[in-house]
C-alpha positions in Angstrom: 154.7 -12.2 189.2 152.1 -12.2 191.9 152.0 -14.4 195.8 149.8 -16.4 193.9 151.7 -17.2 190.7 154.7 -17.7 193.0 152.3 -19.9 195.1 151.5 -21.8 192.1 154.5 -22.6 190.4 156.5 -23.7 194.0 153.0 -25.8 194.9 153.4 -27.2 192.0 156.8 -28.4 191.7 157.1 -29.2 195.6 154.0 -31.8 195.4 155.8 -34.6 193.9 152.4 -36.4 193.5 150.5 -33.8 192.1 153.3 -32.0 189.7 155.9 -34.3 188.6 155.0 -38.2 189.0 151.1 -37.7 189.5 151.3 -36.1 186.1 153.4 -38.7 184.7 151.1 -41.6 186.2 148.5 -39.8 184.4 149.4 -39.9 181.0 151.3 -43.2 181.0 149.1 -45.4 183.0 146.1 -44.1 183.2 145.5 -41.8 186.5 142.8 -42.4 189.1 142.3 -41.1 192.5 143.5 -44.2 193.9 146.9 -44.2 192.5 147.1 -40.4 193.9 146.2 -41.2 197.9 148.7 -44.3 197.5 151.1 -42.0 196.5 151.0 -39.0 199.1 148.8 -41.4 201.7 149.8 -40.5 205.3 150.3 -43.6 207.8 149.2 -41.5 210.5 145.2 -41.5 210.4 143.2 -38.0 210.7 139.7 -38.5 212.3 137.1 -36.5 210.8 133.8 -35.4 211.6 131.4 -34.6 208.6 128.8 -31.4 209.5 126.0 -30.9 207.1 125.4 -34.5 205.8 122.3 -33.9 203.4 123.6 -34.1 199.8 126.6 -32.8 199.4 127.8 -34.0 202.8 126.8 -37.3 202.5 128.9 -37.8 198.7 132.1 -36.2 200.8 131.4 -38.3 203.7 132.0 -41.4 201.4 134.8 -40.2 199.6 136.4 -38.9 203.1 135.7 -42.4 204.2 137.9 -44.5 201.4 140.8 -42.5 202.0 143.4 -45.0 203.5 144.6 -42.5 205.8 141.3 -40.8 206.9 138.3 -42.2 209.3 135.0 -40.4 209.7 134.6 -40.5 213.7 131.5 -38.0 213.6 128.7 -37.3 211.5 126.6 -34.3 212.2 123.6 -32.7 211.4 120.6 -30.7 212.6 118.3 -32.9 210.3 117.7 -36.0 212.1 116.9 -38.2 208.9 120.1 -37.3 206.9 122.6 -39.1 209.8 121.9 -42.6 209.3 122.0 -42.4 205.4 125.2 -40.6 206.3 126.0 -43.5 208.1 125.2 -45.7 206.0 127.1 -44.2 203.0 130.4 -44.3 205.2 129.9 -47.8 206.0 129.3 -48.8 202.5 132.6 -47.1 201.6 134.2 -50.3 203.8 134.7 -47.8 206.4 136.7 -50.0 210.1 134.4 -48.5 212.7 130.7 -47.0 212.9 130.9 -43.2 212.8 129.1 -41.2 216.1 126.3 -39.4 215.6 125.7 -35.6 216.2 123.3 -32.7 216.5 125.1 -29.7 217.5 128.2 -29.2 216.3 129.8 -27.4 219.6 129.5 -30.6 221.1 132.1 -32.3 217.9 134.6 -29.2 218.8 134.6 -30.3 222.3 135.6 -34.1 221.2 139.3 -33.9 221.0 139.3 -37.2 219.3 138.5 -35.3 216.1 141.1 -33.8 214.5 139.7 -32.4 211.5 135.6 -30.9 210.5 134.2 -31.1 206.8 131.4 -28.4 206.5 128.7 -28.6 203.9 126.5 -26.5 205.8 124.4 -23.7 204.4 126.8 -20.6 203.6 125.6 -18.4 206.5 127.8 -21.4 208.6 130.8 -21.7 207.0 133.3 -18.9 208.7 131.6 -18.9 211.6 131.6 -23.0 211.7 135.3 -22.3 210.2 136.5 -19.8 212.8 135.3 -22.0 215.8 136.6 -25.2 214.5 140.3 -23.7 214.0 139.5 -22.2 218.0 139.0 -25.6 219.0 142.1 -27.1 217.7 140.6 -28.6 214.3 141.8 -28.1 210.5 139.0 -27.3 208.2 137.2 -28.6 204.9 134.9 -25.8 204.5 132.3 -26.2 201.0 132.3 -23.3 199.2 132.0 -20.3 199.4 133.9 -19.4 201.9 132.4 -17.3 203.4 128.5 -15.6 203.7 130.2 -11.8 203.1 133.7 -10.4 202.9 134.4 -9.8 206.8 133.6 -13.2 207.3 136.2 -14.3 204.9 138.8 -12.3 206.6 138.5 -13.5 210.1 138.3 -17.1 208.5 142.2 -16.3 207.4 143.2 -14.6 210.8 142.0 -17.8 212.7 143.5 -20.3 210.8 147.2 -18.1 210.7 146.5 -17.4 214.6 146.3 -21.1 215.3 148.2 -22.5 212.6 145.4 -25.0 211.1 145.4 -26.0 207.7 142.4 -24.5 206.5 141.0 -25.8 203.0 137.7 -24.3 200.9 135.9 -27.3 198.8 137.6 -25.8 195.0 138.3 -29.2 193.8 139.6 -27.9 190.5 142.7 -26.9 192.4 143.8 -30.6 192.6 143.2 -31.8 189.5 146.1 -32.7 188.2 145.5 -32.3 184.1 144.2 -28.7 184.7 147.4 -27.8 187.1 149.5 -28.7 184.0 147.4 -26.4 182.0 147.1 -23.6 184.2 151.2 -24.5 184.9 151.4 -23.5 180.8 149.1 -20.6 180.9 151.7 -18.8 183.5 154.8 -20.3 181.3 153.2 -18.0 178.5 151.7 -20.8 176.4 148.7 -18.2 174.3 151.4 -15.1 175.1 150.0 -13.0 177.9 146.7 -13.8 179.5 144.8 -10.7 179.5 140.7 -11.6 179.9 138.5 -14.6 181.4 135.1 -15.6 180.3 133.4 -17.9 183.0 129.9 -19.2 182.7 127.5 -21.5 184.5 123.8 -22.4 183.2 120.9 -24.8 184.6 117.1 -24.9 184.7 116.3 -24.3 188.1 112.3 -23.8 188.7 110.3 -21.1 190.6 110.6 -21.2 194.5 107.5 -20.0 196.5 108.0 -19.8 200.1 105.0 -20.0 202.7 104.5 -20.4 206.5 104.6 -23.2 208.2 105.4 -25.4 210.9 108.6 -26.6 212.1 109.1 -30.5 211.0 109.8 -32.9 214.1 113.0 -33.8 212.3 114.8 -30.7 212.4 116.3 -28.3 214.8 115.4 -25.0 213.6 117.5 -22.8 216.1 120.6 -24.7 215.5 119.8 -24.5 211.5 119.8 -20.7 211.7 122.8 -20.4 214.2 124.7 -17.2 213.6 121.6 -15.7 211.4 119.3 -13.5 212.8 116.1 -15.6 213.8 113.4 -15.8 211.0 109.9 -17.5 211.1 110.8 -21.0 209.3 109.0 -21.1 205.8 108.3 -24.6 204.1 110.6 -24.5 200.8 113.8 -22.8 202.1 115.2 -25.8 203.2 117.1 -28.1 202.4 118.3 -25.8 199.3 116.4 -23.2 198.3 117.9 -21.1 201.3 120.4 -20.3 198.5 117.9 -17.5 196.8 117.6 -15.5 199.5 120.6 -13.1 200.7 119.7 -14.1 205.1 121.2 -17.2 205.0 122.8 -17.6 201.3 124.6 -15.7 198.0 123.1 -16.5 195.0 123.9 -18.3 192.0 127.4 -16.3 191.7 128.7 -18.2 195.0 127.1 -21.0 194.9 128.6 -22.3 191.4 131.0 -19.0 190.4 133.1 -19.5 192.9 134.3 -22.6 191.5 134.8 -21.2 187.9 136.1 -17.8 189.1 138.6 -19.5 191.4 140.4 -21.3 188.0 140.5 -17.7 186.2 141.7 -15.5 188.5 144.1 -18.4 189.2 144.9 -18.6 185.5 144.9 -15.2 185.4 147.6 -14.6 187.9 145.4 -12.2 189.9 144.5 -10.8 193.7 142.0 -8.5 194.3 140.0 -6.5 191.6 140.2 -2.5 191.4 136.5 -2.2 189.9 133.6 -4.8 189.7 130.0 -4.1 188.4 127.2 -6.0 187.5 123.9 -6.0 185.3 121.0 -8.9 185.7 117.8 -9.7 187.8 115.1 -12.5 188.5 113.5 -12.2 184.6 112.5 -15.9 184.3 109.9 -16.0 187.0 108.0 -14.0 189.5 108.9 -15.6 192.6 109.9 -15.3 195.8 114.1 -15.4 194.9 115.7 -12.6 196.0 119.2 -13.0 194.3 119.2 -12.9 190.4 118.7 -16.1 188.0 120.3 -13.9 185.1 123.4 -11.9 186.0 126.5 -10.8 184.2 129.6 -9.8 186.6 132.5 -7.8 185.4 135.5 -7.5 187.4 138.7 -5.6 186.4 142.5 -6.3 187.7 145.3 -4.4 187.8 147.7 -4.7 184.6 144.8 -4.5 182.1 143.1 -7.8 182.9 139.1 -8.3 183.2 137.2 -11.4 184.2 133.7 -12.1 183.2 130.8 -14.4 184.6 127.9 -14.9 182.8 124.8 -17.4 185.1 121.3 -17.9 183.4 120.0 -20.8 186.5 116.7 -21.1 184.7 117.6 -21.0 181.2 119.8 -24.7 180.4 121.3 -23.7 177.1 124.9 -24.5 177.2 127.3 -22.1 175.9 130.3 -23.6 173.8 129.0 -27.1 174.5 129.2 -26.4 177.8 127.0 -25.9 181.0 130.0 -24.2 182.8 133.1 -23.1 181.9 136.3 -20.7 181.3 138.0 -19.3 178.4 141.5 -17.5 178.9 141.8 -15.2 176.3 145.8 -14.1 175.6 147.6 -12.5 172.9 148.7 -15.4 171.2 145.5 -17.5 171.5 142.5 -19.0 174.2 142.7 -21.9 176.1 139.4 -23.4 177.1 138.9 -25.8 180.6 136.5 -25.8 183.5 137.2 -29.7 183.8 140.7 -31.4 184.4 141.6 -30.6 180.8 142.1 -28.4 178.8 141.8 -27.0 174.8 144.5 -24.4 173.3 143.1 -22.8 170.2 145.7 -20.2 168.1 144.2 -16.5 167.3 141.8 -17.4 164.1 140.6 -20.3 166.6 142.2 -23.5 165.4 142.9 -26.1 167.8 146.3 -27.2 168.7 146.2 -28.9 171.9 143.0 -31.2 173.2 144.5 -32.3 176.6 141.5 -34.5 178.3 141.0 -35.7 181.7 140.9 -39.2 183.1 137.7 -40.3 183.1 138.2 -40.2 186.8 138.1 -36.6 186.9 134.9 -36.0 184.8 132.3 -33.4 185.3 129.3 -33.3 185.8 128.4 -29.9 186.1 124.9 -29.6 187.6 125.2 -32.0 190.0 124.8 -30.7 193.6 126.4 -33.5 195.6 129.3 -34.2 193.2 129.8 -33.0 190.3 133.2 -35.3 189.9 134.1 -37.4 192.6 137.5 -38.5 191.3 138.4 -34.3 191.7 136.9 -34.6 195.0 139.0 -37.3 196.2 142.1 -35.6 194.6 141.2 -32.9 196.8 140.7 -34.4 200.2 144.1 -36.4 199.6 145.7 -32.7 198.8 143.7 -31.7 202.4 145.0 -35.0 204.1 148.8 -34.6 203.0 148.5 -30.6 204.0 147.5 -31.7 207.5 150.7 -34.5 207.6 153.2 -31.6 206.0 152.2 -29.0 208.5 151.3 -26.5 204.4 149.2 -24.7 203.3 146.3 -27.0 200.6 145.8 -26.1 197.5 143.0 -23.9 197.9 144.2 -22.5 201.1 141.9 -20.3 203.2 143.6 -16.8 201.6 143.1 -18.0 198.0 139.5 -19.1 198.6 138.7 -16.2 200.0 139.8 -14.0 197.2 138.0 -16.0 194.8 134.9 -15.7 196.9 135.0 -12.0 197.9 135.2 -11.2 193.6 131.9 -12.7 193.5 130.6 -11.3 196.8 131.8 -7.8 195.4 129.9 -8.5 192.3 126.6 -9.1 193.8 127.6 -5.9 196.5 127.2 -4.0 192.8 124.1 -5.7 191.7 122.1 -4.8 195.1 123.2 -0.9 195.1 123.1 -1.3 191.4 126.4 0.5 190.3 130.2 -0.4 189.8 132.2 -0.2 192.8 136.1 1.1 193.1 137.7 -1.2 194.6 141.3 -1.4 197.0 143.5 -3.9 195.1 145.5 -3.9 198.2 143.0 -5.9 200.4 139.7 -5.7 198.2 137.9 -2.8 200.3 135.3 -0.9 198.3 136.2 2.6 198.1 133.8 5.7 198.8 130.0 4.2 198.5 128.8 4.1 202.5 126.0 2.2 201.1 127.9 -0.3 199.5 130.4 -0.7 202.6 127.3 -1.9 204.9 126.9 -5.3 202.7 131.0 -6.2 203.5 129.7 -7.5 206.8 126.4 -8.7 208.6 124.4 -8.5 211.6 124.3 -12.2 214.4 122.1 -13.6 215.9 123.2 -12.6 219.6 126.1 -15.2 221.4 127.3 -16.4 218.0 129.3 -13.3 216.7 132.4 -14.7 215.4 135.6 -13.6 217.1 139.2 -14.1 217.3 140.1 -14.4 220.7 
C-alpha cells in the first residue's frame, strides 16, 4: 500500500465528521454542508483574504463568508469592477463586517490581520502567489492547478513544509463525503483490484481570436501578468481565455483534468507515473488557441495500472450520460463517479450498487464559478478544521501536486509530440533535453519564486 492509500484510509477514519458520523448524518438525515461546519466548526475565527474575485472568486468568497468560523477581511483583485460585486456577494452571505478592498496582493501579505489567502487567480499565479503567502505567515486555498509547470509545484511543497502552513489546492471532490466512502471501498477491494481509470471532460467552448488593443482603465496590467514575462495586452485573453495559451495558462487538461485525474489516481492508489504520452490538437477551429480542444492523455503507473483522459472543449456530447467523469476499471467489476456518488457495476456490466449524493453535493459540470457549492463548502470546512488541527487537508499541497504534474507531463508529451519516461520516484522525465526545458519557466525579473 502506497503514502497515499495510507494517507487515505487514516484521513479517513481520524475525521470523525467526514468518515464516521458525517457519513452517518448523511444517510440517516439527510447531509448538507451545514450540518458538516457545525460539526468540525472551529470557535476560533480565521480571517481570510479572497485574491482573484472575478467568477470563481467571487462564488468562494460567499461560501468562505457563511462559514461560522471564517470572516473574509480582504478582497483583492487587479480588476477594479470585480471588488464591489465581491463585496457585495460576501455581505449578502450575512457576513458581520464589510471586507477591505485590495489591488496588489503584496500589500494583503503584509496585513498580519490575515491569517489565511484564497487564490483564484490565473494559473501562472498560483505557486508563486502560494509560495509568498506561506513566506508571509499565511495558509493557502490555492484553485486549481496547482501549479503553472512542475517546478513550480515543487517549491509550492517545500514552502509550505519549511513554514509549516496548511496548504490546500481547490479539489473539492476530496471532501465529499459519499465519494470518500466509495473510494474508501475501492481500496478495501470492492471490484477486486483496481487496475485502469477512464476520466473524461467535454463542453462547447467557441473560437477565441485575439487582437491588439488598449489597456482598459479598470485593470492593472503589470500586476495581472506578475511573475510572467511581459506581453503586449490583447483584447480577449482576459478574463478567461488566457487559459488557451501556454504564457500565462495549461490547457483544458489543467484547467478541468485536474479535478477528475485527482479522484483516479486517488482511487487508483497511485504517485507518480513511469510513462505518459499524448495524441490530440486544435481540430474544431482555426484560431488563435494554442493548447489542444481534442486531446487524449495516457499515463502508466507502476504495478500495471494506466489512467486515461479523454477532453473534446468544443464538441458537448456527453460520454456515458455524462459531461465529465471516471470509471475504475478492476478485476471484479467498474465503479463509476465524478460526483459525491458512486455506481458499482459487476464484469458483464450489471449494476449492484447506485450510491447518490445529497442534493447538496450536485454537479454541475461546466460551470466555471461552481460547479457544486455544497462540495465547495465541504471543502473549505475541511481547509478551516486543517488550520485549527495544525494537519495536513484533504487535498494537501503534495497530493495536489501529483495530480497536477500527471496532467502537466501529459501536455509536456503533446508539445514535443512523443511519450516521455518518466522517474516514478519524484516524476522527473528521463533522457529528452527537449522535454526537460517545459518542467520549469522563465519570470518576469524580481518575481522568481524562491525559498528563502
Amino acid at each position: 500500500m502506497n503514502n497515499e492509500q495510507n494517507n487515505s484510509r487514516r484521513d479517513f477514519m481520524k475525521k470523525a465528521g467526514l468518515g464516521t458520523v458525517g457519513l452517518a448524518l448523511s444517510s440517516t438525515f439527510g447531509f448538507s454542508a451545514k450540518s458538516y461546519n457545525r460539526i468540525i466548526g472551529a470557535n476560533e475565527l480565521v480571517r481570510i483574504a479572497t485574491i482573484g474575485v472575478n467568477s470563481r472568486g467571487n462564488s468562494m468568497g460567499r461560501t468562505i463568508a457563511q462559514q461560522k468560523n471564517a470572516e473574509v477581511g480582504t478582497v483583492c483583485d487587479v480588476d477594479q469592477r470585480a471588488i464591489p460585486k465581491a463585496i457585495k456577494s460576501i455581505m449578502d452571505a450575512k457576513a458581520k463586517t464589510t471586507p477591505k478592498s485590495e489591488k496588489d496582493c503584496r500589500k494583503v501579505l503584509a496585513d498580519k490581520s490575515i491569517d489565511a489567502i484564497y487564490i483564484a487567480t490565473p494559473d501562472h499565479w498560483h505557486s508563486p502567489l502560494t509560495i509568498m503567502g506561506c513566506q508571509a505567515g499565511k495558509h493557502v486555498y490555492v484553485e486549481k492547478p496547482l501549479s503553472h509547470n512542475p517546478r513550480e509545484g515543487e517549491l509550492a511543497i517545500a514552502a509550505a513544509r519549511k513554514y509549516n502552513k496548511v496548504v490546500q489546492m481547490g479539489a473539492q471532490r476530496r471532501s465529499a463525503p459519499i465519494l470518500t466512502q466509495g473510494i474508501k471501498k475501492l481500496h478495501e477491494g470492492i471490484i477486486g483490484r483496481v487496475y485502469m481509470a477512464k476520466t473524461w471532460y467535454t463542453n462547447n467552448r467557441k473560437a477565441t481570436n485575439l487582437k491588439p488593443g488598449t489597456v482598459p482603465s479598470w485593470l492593472d496590467y503589470e500586476l495581472w501578468q506578475g511573475p510572467a514575462p511581459r506581453q503586449a495586452y490583447k483584447e480577449g485573453l482576459i478574463h478567461y481565455d488566457w487559459h488557451w495559451f501556454w504564457h500565462y495558462g495549461t490547457g483544458e487538461a489543467l484547467n478541468n483534468g485536474t479535478h477528475e485525474v485527482d479522484i483516479a489516481r486517488w482511487g487508483l492508489g497511485v504517485d507518480y507515473p513511469i510513462r505518459v504520452s499524448s495524441v490530440g490538437g486544435r481540430y474544431q477551429f482555426k484560431d488563435d488557441w494554442e493548447t489542444p480542444d481534442t486531446q487524449i492523455v495516457t499515463i502508466d503507473y507502476p504495478g500495471r495500472i494506466s489512467l486515461m483522459w479523454e477532453s473534446r472543449s468544443s464538441n458537448g456530447r456527453k460520454i456515458e450520460g455524462q459531461d465529465r467523469g471516471i470509471i475504475f476499471y478492476g478485476e471484479k467489476g467498474s465503479l463509476d463517479t465524478g460526483h459525491d456518488g458512486y455506481r458499482v457495476y459487476d464484469q458483464e456490466g450489471k449494476l449492484l450498487q447506485d450510491v447518490k449524493a445529497n442534493e447538496t453535493a450536485s454537479l454541475e459540470g461546466r460551470n466555471t464559478a461552481s460547479p457544486s457549492l455544497g462540495m465547495d463548502s465541504l471543502h473549505v470546512a475541511d481547509f478551516l478544521d486543517a488550520i485549527k488541527n495544525n494537519r495536513r487537508p484533504n487535498c494537501d499541497v503534495e497530493l495536489g501536486h501529483k495530480s497536477t504534474v500527471a496532467m502537466q507531463l501529459g501536455n509536456i508529451a503533446w508539445r514535443v509530440g512523443r511519450d516521455l519516461k518518466i522517474d516514478p520516484k519524484n516524476g522527473h522525465i528521463i533522457g529528452d533535453k527537449e522535454a526537460e526545458k517545459l518542467w520549469s519557466r522563465e519570470y518576469e525579473k524580481g518575481w522568481e519564486p524562491k525559498i528563502a
